[in-house]
Short mmCIF file of the C-alpha atoms (twelve columns), coordinates in Angstrom:
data_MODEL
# 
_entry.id   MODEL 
# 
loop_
_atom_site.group_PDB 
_atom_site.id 
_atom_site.type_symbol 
_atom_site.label_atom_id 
_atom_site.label_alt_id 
_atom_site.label_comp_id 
_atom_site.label_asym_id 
_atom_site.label_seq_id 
_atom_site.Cartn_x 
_atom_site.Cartn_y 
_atom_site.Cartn_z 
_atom_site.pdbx_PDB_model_num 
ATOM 1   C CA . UNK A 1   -13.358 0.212  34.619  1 
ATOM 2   C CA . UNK A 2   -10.377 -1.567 32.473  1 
ATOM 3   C CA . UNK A 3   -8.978  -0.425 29.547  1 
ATOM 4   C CA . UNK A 4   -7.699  -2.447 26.246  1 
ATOM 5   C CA . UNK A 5   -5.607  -0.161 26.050  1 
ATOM 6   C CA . UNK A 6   -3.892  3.937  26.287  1 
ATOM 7   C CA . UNK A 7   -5.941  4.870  23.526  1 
ATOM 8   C CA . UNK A 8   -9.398  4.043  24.883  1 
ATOM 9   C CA . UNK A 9   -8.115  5.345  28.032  1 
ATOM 10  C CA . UNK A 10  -6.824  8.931  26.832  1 
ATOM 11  C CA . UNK A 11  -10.242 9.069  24.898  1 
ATOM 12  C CA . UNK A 12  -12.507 9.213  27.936  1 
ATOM 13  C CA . UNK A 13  -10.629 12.759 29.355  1 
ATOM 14  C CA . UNK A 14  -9.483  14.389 25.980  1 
ATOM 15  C CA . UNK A 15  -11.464 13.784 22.299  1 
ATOM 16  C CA . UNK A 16  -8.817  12.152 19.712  1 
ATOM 17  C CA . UNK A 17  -8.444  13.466 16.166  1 
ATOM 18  C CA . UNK A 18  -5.990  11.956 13.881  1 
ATOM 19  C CA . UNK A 19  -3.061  14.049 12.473  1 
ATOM 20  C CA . UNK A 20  -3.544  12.479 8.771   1 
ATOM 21  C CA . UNK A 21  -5.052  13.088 5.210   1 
ATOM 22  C CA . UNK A 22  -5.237  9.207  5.362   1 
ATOM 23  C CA . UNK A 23  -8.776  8.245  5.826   1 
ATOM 24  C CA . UNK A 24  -8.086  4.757  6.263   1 
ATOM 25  C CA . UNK A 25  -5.940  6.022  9.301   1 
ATOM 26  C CA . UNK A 26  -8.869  7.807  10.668  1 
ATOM 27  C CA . UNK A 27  -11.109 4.987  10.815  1 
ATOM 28  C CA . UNK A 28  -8.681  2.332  12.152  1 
ATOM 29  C CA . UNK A 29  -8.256  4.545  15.702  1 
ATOM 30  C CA . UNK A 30  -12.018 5.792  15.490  1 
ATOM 31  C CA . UNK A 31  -11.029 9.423  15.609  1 
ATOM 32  C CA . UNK A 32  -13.665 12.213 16.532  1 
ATOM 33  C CA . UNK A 33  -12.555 14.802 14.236  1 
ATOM 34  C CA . UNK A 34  -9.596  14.932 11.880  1 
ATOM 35  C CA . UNK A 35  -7.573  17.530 10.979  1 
ATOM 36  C CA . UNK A 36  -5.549  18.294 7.550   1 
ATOM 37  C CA . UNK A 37  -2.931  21.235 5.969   1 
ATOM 38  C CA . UNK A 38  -0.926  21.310 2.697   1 
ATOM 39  C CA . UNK A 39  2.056   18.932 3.934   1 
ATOM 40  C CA . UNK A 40  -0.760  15.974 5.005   1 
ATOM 41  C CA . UNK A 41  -2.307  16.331 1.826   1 
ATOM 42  C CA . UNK A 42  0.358   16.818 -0.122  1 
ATOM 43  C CA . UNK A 43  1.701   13.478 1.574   1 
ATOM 44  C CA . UNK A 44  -1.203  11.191 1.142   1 
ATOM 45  C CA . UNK A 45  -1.995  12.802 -2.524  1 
ATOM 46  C CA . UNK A 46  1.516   11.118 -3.633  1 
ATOM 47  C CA . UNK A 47  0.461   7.765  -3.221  1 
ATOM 48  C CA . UNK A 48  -1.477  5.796  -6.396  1 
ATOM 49  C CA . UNK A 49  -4.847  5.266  -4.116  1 
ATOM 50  C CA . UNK A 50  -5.717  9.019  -3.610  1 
ATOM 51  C CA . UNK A 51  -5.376  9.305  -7.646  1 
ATOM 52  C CA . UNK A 52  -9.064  9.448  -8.394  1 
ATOM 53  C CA . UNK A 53  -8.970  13.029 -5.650  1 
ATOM 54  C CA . UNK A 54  -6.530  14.483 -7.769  1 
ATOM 55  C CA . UNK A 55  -8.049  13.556 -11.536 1 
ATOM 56  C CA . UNK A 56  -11.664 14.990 -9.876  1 
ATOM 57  C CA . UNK A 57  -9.913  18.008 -8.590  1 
ATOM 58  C CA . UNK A 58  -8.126  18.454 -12.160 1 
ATOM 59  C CA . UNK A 59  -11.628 18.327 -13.901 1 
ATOM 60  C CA . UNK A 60  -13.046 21.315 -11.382 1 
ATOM 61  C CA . UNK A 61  -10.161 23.197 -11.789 1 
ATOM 62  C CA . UNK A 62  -10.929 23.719 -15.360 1 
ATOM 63  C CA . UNK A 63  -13.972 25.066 -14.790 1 
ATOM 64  C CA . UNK A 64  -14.624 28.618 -14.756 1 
ATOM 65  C CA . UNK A 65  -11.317 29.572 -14.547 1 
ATOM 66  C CA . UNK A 66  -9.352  31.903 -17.175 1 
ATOM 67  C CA . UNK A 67  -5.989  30.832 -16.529 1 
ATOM 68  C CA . UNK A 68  -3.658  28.195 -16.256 1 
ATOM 69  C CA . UNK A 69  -2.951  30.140 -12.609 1 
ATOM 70  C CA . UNK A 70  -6.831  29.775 -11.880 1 
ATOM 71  C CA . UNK A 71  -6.818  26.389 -12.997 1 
ATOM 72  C CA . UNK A 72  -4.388  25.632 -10.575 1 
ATOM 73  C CA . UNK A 73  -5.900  27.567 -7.623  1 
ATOM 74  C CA . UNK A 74  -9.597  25.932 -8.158  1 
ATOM 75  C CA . UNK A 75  -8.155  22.653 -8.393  1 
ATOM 76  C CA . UNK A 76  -6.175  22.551 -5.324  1 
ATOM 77  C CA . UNK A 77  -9.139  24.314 -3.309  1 
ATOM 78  C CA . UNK A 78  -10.985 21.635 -4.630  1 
ATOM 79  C CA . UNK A 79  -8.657  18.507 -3.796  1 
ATOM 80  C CA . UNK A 80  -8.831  20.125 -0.066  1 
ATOM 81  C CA . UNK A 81  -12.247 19.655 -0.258  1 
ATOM 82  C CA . UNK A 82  -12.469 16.174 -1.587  1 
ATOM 83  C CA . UNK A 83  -9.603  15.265 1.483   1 
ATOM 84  C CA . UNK A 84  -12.585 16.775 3.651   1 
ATOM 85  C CA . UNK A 85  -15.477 15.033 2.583   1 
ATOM 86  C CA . UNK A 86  -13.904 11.681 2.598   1 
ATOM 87  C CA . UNK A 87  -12.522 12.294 5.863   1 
ATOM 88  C CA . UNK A 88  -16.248 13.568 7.307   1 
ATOM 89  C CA . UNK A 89  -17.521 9.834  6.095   1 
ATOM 90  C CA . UNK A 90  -15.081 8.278  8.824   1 
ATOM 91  C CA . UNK A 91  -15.315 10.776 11.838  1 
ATOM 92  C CA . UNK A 92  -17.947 11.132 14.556  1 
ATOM 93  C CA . UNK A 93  -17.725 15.454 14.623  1 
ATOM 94  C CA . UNK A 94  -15.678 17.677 12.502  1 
ATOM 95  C CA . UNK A 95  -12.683 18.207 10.309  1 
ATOM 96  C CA . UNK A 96  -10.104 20.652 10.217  1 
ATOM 97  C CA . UNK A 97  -9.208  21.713 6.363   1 
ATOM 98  C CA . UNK A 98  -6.564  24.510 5.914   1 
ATOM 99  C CA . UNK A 99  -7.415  27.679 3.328   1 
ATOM 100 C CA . UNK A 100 -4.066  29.233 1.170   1 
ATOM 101 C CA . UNK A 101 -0.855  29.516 3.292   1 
ATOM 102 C CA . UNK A 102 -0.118  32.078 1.564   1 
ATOM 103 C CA . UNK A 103 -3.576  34.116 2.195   1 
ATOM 104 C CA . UNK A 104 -2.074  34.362 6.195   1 
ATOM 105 C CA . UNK A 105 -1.594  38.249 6.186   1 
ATOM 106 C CA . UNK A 106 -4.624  39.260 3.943   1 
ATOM 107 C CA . UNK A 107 -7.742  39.133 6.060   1 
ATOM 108 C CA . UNK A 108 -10.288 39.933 3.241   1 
ATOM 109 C CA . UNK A 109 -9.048  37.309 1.031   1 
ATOM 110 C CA . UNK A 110 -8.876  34.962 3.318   1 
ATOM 111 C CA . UNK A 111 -12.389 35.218 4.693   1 
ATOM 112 C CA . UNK A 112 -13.476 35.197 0.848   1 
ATOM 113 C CA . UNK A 113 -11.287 31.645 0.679   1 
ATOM 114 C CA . UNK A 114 -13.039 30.414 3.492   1 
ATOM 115 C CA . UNK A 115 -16.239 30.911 2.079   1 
ATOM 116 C CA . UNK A 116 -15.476 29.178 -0.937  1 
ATOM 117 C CA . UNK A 117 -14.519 26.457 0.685   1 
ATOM 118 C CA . UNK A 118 -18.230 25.944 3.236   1 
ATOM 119 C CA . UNK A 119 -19.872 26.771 -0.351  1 
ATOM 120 C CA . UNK A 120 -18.020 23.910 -1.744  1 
ATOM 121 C CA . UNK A 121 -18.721 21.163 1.212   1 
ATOM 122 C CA . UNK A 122 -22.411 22.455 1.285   1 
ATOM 123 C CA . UNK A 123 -22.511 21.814 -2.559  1 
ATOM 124 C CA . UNK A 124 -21.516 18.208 -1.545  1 
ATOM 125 C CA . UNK A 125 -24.355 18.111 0.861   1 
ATOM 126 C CA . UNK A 126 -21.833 18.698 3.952   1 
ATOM 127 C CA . UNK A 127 -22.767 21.241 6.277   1 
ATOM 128 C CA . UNK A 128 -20.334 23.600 7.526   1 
ATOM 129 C CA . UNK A 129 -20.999 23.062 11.585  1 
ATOM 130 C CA . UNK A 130 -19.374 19.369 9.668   1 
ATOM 131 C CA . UNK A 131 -16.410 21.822 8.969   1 
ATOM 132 C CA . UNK A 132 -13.611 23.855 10.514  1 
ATOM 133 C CA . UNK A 133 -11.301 26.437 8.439   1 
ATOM 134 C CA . UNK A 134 -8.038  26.335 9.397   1 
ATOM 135 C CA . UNK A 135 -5.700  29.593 9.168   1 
ATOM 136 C CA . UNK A 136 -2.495  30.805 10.538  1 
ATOM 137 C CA . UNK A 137 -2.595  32.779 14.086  1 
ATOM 138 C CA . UNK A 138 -1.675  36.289 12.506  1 
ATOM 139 C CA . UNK A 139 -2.774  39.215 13.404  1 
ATOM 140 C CA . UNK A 140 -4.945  39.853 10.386  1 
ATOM 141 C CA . UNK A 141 -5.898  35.850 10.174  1 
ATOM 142 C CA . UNK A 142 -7.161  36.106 13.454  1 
ATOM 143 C CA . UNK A 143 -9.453  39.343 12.597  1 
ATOM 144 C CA . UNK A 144 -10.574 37.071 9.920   1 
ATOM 145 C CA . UNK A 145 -11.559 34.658 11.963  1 
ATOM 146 C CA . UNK A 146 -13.507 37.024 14.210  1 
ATOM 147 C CA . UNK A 147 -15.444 37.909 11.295  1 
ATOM 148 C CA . UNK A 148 -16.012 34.359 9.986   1 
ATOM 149 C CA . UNK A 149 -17.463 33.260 13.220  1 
ATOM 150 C CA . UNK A 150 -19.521 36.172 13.823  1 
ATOM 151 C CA . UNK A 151 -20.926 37.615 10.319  1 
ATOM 152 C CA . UNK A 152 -21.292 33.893 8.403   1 
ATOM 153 C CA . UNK A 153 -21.027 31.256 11.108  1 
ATOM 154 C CA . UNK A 154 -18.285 29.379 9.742   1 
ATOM 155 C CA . UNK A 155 -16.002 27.886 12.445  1 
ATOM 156 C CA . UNK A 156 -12.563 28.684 12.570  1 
ATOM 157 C CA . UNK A 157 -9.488  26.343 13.815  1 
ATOM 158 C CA . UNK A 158 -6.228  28.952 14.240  1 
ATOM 159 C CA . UNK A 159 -3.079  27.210 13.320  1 
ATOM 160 C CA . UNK A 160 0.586   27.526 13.976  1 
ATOM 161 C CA . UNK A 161 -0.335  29.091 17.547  1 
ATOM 162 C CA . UNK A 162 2.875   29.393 19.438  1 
ATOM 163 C CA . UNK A 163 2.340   31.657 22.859  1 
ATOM 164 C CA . UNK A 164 0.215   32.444 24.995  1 
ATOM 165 C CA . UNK A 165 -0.725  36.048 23.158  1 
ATOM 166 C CA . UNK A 166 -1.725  34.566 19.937  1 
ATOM 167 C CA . UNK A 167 -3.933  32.056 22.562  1 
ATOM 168 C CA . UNK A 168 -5.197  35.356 24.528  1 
ATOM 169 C CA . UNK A 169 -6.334  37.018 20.590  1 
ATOM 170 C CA . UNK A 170 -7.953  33.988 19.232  1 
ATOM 171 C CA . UNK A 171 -10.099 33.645 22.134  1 
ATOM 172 C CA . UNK A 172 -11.405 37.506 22.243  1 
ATOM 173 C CA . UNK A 173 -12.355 36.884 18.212  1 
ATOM 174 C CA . UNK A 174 -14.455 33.800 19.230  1 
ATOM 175 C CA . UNK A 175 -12.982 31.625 17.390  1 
ATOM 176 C CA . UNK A 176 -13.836 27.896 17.784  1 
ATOM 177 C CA . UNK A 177 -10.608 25.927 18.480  1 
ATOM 178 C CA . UNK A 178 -6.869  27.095 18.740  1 
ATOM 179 C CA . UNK A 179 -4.230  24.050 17.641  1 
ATOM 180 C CA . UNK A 180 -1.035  25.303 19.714  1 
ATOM 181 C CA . UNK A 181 1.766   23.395 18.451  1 
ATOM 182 C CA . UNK A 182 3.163   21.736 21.316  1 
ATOM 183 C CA . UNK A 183 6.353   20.209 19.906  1 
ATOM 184 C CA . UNK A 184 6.922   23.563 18.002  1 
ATOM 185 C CA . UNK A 185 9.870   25.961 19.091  1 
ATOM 186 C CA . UNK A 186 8.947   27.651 22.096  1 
ATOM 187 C CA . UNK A 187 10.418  30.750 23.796  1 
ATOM 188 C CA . UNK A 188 13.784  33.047 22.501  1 
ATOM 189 C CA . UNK A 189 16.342  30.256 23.656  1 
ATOM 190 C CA . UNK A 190 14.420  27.365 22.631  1 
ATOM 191 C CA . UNK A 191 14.101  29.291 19.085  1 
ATOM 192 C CA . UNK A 192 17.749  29.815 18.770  1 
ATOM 193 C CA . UNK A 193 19.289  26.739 20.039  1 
ATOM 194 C CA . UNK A 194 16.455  24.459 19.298  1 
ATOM 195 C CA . UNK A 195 16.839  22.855 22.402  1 
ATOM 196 C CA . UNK A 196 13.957  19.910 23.090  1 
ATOM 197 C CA . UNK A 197 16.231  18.153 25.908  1 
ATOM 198 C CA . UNK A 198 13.507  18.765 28.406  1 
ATOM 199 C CA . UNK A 199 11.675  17.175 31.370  1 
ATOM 200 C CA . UNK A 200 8.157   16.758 30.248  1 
ATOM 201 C CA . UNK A 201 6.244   18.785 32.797  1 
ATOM 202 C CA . UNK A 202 8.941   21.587 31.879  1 
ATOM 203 C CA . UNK A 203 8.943   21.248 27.985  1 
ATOM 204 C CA . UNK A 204 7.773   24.844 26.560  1 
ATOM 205 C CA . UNK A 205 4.753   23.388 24.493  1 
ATOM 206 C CA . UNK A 206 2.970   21.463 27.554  1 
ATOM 207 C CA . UNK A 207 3.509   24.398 29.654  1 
ATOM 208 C CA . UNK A 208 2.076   26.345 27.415  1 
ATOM 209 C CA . UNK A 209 -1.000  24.094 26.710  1 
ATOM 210 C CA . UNK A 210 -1.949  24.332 30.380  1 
ATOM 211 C CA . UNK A 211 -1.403  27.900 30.613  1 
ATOM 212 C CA . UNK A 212 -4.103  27.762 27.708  1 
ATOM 213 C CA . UNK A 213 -5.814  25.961 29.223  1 
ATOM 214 C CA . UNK A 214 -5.840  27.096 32.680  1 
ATOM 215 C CA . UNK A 215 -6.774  31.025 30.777  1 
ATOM 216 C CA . UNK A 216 -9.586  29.259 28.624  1 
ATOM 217 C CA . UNK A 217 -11.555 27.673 31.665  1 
ATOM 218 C CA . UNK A 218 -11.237 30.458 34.194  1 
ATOM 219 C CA . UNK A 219 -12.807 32.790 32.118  1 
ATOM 220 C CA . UNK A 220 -14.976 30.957 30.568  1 
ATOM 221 C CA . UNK A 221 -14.193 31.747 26.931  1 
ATOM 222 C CA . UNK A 222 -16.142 29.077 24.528  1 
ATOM 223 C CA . UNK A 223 -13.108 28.262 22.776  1 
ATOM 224 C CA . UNK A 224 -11.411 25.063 22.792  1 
ATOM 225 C CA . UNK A 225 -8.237  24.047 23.298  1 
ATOM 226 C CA . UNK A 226 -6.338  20.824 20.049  1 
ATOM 227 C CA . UNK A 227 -2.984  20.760 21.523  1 
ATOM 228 C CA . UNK A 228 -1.079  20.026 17.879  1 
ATOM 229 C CA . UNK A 229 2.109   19.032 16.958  1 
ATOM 230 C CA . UNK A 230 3.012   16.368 19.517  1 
ATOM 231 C CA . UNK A 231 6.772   14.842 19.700  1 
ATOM 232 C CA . UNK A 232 5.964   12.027 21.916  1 
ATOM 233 C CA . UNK A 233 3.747   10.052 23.981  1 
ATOM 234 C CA . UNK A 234 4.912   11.601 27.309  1 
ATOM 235 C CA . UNK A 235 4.212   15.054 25.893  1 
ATOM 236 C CA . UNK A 236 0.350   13.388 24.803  1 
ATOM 237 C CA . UNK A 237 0.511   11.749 28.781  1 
ATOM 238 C CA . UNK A 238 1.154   14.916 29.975  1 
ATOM 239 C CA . UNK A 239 -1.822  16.580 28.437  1 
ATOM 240 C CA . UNK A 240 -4.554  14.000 28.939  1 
ATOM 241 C CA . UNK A 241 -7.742  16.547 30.019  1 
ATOM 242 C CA . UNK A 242 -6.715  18.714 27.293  1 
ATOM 243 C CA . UNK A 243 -10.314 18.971 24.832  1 
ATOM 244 C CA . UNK A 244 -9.223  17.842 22.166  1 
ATOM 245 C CA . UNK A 245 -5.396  16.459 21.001  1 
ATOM 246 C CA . UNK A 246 -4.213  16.388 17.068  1 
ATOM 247 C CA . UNK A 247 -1.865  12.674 17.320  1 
ATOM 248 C CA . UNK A 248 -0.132  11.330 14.315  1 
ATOM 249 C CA . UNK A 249 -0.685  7.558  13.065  1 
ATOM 250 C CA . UNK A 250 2.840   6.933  14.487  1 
ATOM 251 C CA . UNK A 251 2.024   7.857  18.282  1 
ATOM 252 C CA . UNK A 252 -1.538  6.970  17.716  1 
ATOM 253 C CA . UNK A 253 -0.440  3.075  17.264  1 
ATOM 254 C CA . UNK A 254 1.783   3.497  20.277  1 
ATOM 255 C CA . UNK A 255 -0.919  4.594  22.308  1 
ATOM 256 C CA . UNK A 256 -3.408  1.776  20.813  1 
ATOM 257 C CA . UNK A 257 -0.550  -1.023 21.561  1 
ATOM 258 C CA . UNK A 258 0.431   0.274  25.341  1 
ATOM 259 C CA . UNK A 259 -1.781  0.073  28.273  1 
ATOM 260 C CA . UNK A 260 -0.442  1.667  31.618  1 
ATOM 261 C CA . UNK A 261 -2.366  4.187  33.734  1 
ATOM 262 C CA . UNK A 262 -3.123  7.290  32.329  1 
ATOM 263 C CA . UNK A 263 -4.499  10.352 34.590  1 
ATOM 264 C CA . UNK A 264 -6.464  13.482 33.464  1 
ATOM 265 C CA . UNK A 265 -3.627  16.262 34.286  1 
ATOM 266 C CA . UNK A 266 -5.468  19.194 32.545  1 
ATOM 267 C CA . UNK A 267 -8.894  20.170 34.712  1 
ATOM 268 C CA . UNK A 268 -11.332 23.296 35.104  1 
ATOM 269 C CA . UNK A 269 -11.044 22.995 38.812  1 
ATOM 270 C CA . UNK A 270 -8.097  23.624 38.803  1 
ATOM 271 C CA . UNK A 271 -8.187  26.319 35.977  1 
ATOM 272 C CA . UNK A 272 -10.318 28.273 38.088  1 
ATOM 273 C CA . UNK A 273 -7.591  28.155 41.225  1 
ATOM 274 C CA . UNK A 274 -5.095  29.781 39.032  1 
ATOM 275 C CA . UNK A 275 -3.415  32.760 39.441  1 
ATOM 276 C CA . UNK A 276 -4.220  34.231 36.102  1 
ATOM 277 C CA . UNK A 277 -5.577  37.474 35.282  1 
ATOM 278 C CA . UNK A 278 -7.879  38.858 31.921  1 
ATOM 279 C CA . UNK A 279 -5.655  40.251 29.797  1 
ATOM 280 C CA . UNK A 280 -7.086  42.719 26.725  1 
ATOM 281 C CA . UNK A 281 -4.470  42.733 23.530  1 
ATOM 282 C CA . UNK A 282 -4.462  45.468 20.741  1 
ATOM 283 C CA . UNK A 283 -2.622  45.166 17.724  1 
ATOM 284 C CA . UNK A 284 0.133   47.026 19.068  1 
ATOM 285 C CA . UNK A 285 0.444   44.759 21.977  1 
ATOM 286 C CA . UNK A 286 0.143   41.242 19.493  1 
ATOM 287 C CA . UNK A 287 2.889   42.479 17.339  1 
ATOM 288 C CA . UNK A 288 5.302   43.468 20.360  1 
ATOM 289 C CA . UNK A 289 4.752   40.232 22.391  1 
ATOM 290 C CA . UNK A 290 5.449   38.692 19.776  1 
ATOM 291 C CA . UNK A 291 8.519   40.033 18.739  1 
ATOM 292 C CA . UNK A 292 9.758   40.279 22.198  1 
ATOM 293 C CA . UNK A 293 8.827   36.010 22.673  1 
ATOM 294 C CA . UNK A 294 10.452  35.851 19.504  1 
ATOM 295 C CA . UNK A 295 7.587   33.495 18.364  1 
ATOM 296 C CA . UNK A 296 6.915   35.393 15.213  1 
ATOM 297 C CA . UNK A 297 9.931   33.593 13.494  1 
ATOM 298 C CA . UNK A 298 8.099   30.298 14.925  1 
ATOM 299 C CA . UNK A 299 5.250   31.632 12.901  1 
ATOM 300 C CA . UNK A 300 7.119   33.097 9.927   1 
ATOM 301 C CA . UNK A 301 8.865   29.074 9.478   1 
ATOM 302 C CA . UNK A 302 5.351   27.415 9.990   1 
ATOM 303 C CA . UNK A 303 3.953   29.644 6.893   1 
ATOM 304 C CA . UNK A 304 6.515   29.225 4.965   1 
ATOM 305 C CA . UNK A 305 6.491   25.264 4.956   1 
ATOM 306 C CA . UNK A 306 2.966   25.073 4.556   1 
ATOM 307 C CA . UNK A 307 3.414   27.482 1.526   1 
ATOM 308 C CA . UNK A 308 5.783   25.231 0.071   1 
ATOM 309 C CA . UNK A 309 3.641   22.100 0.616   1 
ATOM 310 C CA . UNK A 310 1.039   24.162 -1.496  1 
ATOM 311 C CA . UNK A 311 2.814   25.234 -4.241  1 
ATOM 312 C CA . UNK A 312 3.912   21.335 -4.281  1 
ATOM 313 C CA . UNK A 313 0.650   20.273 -4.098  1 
ATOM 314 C CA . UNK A 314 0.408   22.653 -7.533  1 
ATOM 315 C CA . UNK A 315 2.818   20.914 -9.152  1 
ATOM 316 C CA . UNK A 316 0.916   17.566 -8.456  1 
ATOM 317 C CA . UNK A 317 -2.715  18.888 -10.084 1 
ATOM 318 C CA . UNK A 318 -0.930  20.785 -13.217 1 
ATOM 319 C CA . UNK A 319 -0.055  17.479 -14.505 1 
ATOM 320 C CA . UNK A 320 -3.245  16.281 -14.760 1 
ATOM 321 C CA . UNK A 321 -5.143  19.417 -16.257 1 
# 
């Protein structure tokens, strides 16, 4: 069969979503699923044709709310939502939208955020299987999670995943889809020296993927595997087989404007050959691995800038109540 192009031809191993609050972005490369945090919104709600989101979240936010503080709150939970439902019009499965950054160590809060956001699509007429609720691979995120999947059915998309631990948690709560962030800084010398000079079947994040991967399959856990984050199109290449892939407008173009062979690299038959073996991880265990892979400051960075992104996006809805 012959391809128009790397796009098309990535698409029949591994299912595309686009890396963009931009929904005209999503329906140029016919993405499956989208997926969106703080900084994508925050991005796209700058420019003068996402206006109308932000005056409609601004109204909401007035609503019921006591405070300027709750004003604020309800109106950017609400302009998340409004970046979701446009974004459901122009995909074939699901989108990814991100609770409170800031909610990332507070399990009970954030499974009470979560439900305000699948109360908010469904008031829209959007069912939740439409919708995935994205929060940060801590400890207590990921026990939030568990609960989210298992007590209310809302399906859960862990973020910022950066080892193999986190990978090993996520799947033992059942939750949905992990997004580990493939370009993101990998292991305690990559972390210090930020050192990305790397062959591309020895680069940290594609390693890591497969090992994922590899884990996933064997044992036959039903989560699925968004490799995020993605530098470049060799690092993309390299994972074609993955389930799904998270590729910004930038590298999707590339791909959509190239045609050269592309290969499935990431298989279960080869999961199942591996050498891997079950692993069971407490708390106790979580928290040391990941001090010891020093991915927790990985973590730590990732919170931090979508926290900023969200107080930013604050900034943007206070001047319109």
């Amino acid at each position: 069969m012959s391809y128009n192009n790397n796009l098309e031809q990535l698409k029949t191993f591994t299912k595309v979503a686009a890396d963009t609050g931009k929904f005209e972005v999503i329906k140029k490369f016919g993405s499956s699923d989208a997926t969106t945090n703080p900084c994508l919104i925050l991005e796209a709600a700058n420019e003068v044709e996402y206006k109308y989101l932000i005056e409609k979240a601004a109204v909401y936010g007035k609503k019921n709310a006591n405070s300027v503080e709750e004003q604020v709150e309800n109106a950017k939970d609400m302009l998340t939502v409004l970046f979701g439902l446009e974004t459901v019009k122009v995909v074939t499965e699901k989108v990814s939208v991100q609770i409170n950054p800031k909610l990332a160590f507070d399990k009970e809060a954030s499974i009470s955020k979560a439900r305000k956001l699948i109360k908010l699509f469904e008031d829209h007429g959007i069912s939740k299987d439409k919708v995935l609720i994205k929060l940060p691979s801590t400890w207590e995120s990921i026990q939030a999670a568990k609960e989210l999947e298992a007590v209310h059915g809302i399906h859960c998309n862990m973020t910022l995943l950066f080892s193999f631990v986190q990978a090993v948690a996520c799947a033992d709560a059942g939750v949905t889809m992990v997004a580990p962030f493939v370009g993101g800084k990998l292991g305690g010398e990559d972390i210090r020296n930020n050192d990305t000079n790397y062959k591309v079947q020895e680069d940290p994040g594609v390693i890591l993927v497969n090992k994922i991967f590899d884990y996933y399959k064997k044992f036959n856990y039903r989560t699925v595997i968004m490799g995020a984050y993605l530098r470049n199109i060799d690092q993309i290449v390299e994972l074609a087989g993955c389930d799904y892939l998270t590729i910004s407008p930038v590298h999707l173009e590339e791909l959509a404007t190239s045609n050269y062979p592309v290969q499935r690299k990431l298989c279960k038959e080869n999961a199942i050959k591996s050498n891997l073996e079950r692993m069971e991880i407490s708390e106790v265990e979580f928290r040391w691995l990941m001090n010891e892979e020093c991915t927790g400051d990985a973590l730590s960075d990732g919170i931090r800038m979508f926290t900023s992104a969200w107080e930013k996006l604050g900034e943007l809805v206070m001047s319109y109540l």
